[in-house]
N, C-alpha and C positions, 0 to 999 in steps of 0.2 A: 351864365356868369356865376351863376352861384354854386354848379358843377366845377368850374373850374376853380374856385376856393378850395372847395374841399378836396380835388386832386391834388394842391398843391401841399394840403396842409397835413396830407397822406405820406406825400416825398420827402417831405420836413424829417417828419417820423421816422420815417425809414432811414434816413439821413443819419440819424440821430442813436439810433440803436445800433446802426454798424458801428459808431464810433466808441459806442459803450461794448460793444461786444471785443473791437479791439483794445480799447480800454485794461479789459479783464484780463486777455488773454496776455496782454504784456505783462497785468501783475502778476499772474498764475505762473509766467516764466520768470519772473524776477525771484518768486519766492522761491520758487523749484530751485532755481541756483542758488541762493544763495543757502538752503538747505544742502546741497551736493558741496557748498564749499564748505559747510559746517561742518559737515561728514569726514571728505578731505581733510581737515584740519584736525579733527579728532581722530582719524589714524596717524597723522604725521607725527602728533603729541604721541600717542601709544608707540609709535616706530620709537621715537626719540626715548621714552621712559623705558622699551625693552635694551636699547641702547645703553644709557644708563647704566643700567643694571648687569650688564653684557661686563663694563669696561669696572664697575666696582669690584666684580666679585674674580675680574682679572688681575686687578688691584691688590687684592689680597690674598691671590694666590703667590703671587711672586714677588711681594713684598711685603703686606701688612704682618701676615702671621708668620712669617721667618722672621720681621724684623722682633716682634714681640717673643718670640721663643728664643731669639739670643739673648734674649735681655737677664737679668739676674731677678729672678723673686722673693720676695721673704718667705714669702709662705710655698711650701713645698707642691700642693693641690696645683698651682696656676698652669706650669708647663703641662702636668698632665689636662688640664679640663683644655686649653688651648689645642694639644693635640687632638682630644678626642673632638673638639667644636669646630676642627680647620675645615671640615668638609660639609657638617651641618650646615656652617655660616655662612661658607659658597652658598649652598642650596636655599638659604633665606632671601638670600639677595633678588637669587631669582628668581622664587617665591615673591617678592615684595614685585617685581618689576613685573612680571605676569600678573598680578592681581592690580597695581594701578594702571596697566593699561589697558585690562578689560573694562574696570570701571571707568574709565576715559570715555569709552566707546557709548552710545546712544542703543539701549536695549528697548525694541517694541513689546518684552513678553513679560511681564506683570511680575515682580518678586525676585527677577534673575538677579539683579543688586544685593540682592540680600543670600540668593542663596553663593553667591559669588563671598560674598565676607564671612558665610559659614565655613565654605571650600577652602577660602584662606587660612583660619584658623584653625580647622584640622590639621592643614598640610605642615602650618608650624608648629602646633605642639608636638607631633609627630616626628620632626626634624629637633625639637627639643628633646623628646625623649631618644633618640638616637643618640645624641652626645651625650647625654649622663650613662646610655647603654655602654657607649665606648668606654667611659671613664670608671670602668669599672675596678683600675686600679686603685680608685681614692680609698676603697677598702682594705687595702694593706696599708695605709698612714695609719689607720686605727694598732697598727700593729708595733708602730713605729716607738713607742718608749715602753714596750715589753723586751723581755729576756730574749738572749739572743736564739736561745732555744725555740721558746716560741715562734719569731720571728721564720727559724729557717724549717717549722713545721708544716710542711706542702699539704695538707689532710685540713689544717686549719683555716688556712690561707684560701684553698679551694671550697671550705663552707662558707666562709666571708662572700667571696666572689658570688658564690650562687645565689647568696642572701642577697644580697644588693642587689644583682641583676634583677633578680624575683621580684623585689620592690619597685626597683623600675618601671617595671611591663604593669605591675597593680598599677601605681599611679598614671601610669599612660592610659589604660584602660578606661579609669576614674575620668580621666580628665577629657577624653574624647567623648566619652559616654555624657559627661556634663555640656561639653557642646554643642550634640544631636540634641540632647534634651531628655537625656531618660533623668528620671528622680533619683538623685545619688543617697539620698537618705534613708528610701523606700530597700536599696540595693545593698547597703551597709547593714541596714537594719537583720534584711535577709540575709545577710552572708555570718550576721553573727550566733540567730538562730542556730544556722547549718553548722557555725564551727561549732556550737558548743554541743549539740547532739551527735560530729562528728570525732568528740574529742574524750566523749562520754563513749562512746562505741569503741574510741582507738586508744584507750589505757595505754594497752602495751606498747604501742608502737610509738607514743609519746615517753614515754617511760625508755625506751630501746634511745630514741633521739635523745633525749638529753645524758643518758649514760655517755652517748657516743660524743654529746660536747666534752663532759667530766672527761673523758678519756682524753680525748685530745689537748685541752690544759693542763691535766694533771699529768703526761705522759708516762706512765708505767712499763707502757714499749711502744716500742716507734716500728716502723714497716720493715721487713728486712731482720729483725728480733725474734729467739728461737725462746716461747716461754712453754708454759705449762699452765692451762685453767682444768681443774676439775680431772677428770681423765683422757684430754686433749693435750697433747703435746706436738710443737710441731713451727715452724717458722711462719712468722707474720706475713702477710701479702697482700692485705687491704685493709683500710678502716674509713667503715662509711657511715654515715647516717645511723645507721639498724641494726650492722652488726659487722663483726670484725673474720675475716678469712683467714685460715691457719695450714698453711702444707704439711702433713706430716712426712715421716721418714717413706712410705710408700705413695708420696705425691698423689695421696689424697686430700681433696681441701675439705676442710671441714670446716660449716657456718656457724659461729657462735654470737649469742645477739650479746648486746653492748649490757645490756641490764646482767643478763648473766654473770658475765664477765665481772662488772661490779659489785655485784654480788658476792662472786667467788675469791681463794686466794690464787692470785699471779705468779707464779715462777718464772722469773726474768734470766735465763740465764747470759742474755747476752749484755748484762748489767755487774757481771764476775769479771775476774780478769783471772781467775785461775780454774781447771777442772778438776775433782776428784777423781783420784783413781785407789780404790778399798774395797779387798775382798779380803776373805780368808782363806787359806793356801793349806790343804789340810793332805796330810803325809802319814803312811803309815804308822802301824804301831810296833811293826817291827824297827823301826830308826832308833840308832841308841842314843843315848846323851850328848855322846861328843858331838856324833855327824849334827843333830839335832841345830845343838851351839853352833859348828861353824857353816852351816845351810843357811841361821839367821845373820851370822856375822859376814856372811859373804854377800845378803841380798842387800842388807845396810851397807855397805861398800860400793854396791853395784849403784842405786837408788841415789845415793851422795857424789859420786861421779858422773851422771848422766847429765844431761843437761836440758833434760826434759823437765825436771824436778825443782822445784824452790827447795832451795836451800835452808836446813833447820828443822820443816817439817815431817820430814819422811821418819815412818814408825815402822820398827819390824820388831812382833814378838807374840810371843807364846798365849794364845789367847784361851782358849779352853778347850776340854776334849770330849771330842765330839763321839756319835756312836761307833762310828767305825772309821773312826781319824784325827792325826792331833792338830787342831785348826792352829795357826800360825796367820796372824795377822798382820797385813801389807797394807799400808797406808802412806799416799803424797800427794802431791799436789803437782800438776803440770800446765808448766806457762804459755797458756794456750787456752783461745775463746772460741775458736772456730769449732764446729764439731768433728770436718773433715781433718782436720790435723789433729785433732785429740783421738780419734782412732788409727792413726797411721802411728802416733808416737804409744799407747796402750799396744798394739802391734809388737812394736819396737822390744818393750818391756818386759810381754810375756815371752817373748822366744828369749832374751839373756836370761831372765826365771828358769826357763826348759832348758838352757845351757848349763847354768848353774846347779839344780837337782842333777843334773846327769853326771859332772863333774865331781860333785860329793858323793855320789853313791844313794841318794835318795829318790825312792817311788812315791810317784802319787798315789793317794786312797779314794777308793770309791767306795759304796757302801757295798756293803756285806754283809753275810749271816753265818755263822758257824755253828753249824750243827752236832752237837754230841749225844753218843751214843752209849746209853751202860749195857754189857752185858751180863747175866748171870753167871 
């Protein structure tokens, strides 16, 4: 009997633990689902947020920033930063919508939230400095209540631009750099070191640079301008940072540095609006008086009638005598800057001169020696 107590009291047990053991496994499935609906639910949220972000930055492709760039602004910056930010600001949108629905999502691996809010903020200051990169026109507003000279100076215009760009890219660097986490102060610090030992080492080339601003405000000649520095002569054809490039008459370019330059005196000729044309025209000494008189009276004739010549200026006369000829001085002025037309009309000139001595009866002199001889 008392066997059969304890058999029973055996089956009780056993009884009892299957129903805990189903017990268990019902909650171990209940949780498991209701975890997989969590999951489910926190993608459909992330679906919906990439959505979102899908249909905003559709939004403002075909509507928001057209409707803002018809608009009228006071200040002149806004169309241009609007332009250069149309495409940035798409790319935030979906920036924003990629970053809230990854952190929607349930991460097992320790720190991914975090480095997921680093990820994000790279990728935006990144798409920030892309649109100040575009709007690299705001640097010609700087231009904007200057001379009109200035204004249509493409040498100056194109240092602005680089300037600003350049800045740009620093401050992007900086600011990305401050992100990851390097010490911006530690890097500033170094970088001012390095300028000023780099700046101590580059005299000249600093010195070259800021000649090459002076030049470009003060404009002495502009590109395209036929001057004269030093024993350099020759047409303008570049002015850069360092130094200025000059074609001469045998399409040689020759580098001259900006310091130089200002240094030196400029002969601007393309800052004239008329040429010199002055030689002496020297005849022999066999020419008597008369021919003499009307040789000069007929090249003053000649000279006053062309229409090469300003009017008023032209000089013909008897200048002094030379070793072995009577110099006759020819002087005028012809309306004309270019240099290729100033020798086509000098051309012109000297052949009616070679007309005119042949029609008087007058030779050119060259030099000579006359040799006398005594005899006994």
């Amino acid at each position: 009997m008392r066997y059969g107590i304890i058999d029973g009291s055996y089956k009780i047990q056993e009884v009892i633990m299957i129903f805990s053991i189903r017990d268990l496994s019902f909650e171990l499935g209940s949780v498991l689902l209701e975890g997989w609906f969590a999951l489910a639910a926190r993608a459909g949220c992330a679906l919906l947020i990439l959505l979102a972000a899908w249909l905003v930055r559709r939004w403002l492709s075909k509507k928001g920033i057209p409707a803002l760039l018809a608009r009228k602004w006071h200040f002149n910056g806004t169309p241009i930063l609007l332009r250069s930010f149309a495409v940035p600001i798409q790319r935030m949108c979906t920036a924003v919508g990629v970053y809230l629905a990854a952190a929607s999502l349930p991460w097992a691996i320790p720190g991914i939230a975090k480095l997921l809010l680093v990820c994000f903020r790279l990728v935006m200051t990144l798409l920030v400095c892309e649109g100040l990169y575009a709007a690299s026109d705001l640097a010609a507003l700087l231009l904007a209540s200057c001379s009109p000279e200035i204004r249509s100076n493409k040498t100056l215009c194109s240092l602005l631009d680089t300037a600003y760009k350049v800045l740009v890219i620093v401050l992007c660097v900086a600011a990305l750099a401050q992100e990851v986490g390097f010490p911006i102060g530690s890097i500033v610090a170094g970088a001012g070191l390095v300028g000023l030992t780099i700046s101590l080492a580059a005299q000249e080339s600093a010195s070259n640079l800021f000649s090459g601003i002076v030049i470009l405000l003060d404009k002495p000649f502009s590109v395209g301008d036929w001057i004269t520095v030093g024993d350099v002569e020759g047409e303008v054809i570049d002015i850069n940072f360092r130094s200025t490039r000059i074609r001469s008459l045998d399409k040689t370019i020759n580098v001259v540095t900006n310091s130089k330059i200002c240094s030196s005196t400029v002969q601007n000729a393309a800052l004239r609006t008329m040429r010199p044309y002055k030689f002496n025209l020297g005849v022999t000494y066999g020419t008597t008086r008369p021919k003499l008189e009307q040789l000069m009276k007929d090249l003053q004739t000649m000279l006053d009638a062309s229409p090469y010549t300003n009017k008023g200026t032209n000089i013909v006369q008897l200048a002094n005598f030379g070793d072995s000829s009577i110099n006759i001085l020819v002087s005028a002025y012809l309306l004309t800057n270019a240099y290729a037309e100033f020798l086509q009309m000098q051309n012109d000139l000297n052949l009616n001169i070679m007309d005119i001595m042949q029609a008087d009866g007058v030779d050119f002199a060259f030099p000579s020696t006359s040799v006398y001889i005594e005899k006994n």
